[in-house]
N, C-alpha and C positions, 0 to 999 in steps of 0.2 A: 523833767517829769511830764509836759504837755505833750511830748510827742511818744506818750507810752501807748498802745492800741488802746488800751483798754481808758484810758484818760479820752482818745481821739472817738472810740465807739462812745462813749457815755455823752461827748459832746454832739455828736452828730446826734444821737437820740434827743438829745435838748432843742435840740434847732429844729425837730422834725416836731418837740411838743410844743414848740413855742408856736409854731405855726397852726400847730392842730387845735389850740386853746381859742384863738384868735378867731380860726374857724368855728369853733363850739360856738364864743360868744355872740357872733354875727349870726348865726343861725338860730339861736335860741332865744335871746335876747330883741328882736327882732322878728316884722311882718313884711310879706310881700315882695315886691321888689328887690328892698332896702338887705331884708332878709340875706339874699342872693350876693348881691352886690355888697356884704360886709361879710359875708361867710368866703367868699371867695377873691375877691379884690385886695380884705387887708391880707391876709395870709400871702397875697401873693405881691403887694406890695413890701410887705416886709421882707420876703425872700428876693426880689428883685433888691432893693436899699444892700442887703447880707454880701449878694453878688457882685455889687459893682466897687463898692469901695473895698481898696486892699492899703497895706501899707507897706512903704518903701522896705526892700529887701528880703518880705516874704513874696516869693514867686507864688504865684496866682494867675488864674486870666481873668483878674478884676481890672474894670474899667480906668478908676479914678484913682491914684494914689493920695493920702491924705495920712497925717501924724496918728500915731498912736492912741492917742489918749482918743481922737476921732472915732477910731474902731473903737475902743472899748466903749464910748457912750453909748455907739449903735448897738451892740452886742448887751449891753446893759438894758436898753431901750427895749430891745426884741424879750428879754429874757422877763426883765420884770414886768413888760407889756403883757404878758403870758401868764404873768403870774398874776397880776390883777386882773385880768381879764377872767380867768378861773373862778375868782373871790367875785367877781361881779355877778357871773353868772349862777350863781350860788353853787358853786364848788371850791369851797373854804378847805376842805381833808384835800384834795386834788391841789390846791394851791400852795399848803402848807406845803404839802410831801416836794413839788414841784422846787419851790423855791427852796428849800431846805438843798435839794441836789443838787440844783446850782450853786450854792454857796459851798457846797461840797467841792464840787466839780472847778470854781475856782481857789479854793484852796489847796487844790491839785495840781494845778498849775501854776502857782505861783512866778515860776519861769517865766511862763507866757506874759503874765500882766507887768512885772519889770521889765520885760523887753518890750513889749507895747508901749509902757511907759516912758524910756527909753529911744523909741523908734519918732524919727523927727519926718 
């Protein structure tokens, strides 16, 4: 089921909100500088971490091979990072709906997270 399009489009848009949330918080949440440098740094730190690590036997041109369960902390990390990050910056309706999709969105995949789990 994780490799249905419409499972694989729903997840690319998570990782495109997850990023944008991070950015929201860093900019709103924040003065000056700082501002700058969390609106645009963690966003893209979290997308750099996304890119480099893959796991044994999904082809990727990720960097670092690394167990499963590895990936799903990170993927967990970005996701619910997102999702608190929403709630911090007082977007609690944005957050709920957010996470509520994810949670969808890996109940869709179930596939995916047994063989992440799975994947040594």
């Amino acid at each position: 089921m994780s490799n249905n399009p419409i499972v694989l489009t729903v997840r690319f848009l998570l990782e495109l909100a997850a990023l944008a949330a991070m950015g929201y918080w860093g900019w709103t949440q924040h003065e000056g500088v700082l501002r700058v440098l969390l609106a645009v740094g963690l966003p893209l730190l979290a997308a750099v971490l996304w890119g480099v690590f893959r796991v044994s036997g999904y082809p990727n041109d990720a960097l670092v091979e690394v167990p499963g369960i590895v990936r799903l902390l990170l993927e967990f990390a970005v996701f619910g990072g997102g999702v608190a990050l929403l709630a911090a910056a007082g977007q609690r309706n944005a957050a709920l709906v957010f996470g509520v999709v994810v949670v969808l969105h890996y109940i869709a995949s179930y596939d995916y997270i047994l063989a992440m789990l799975r994947a040594r």
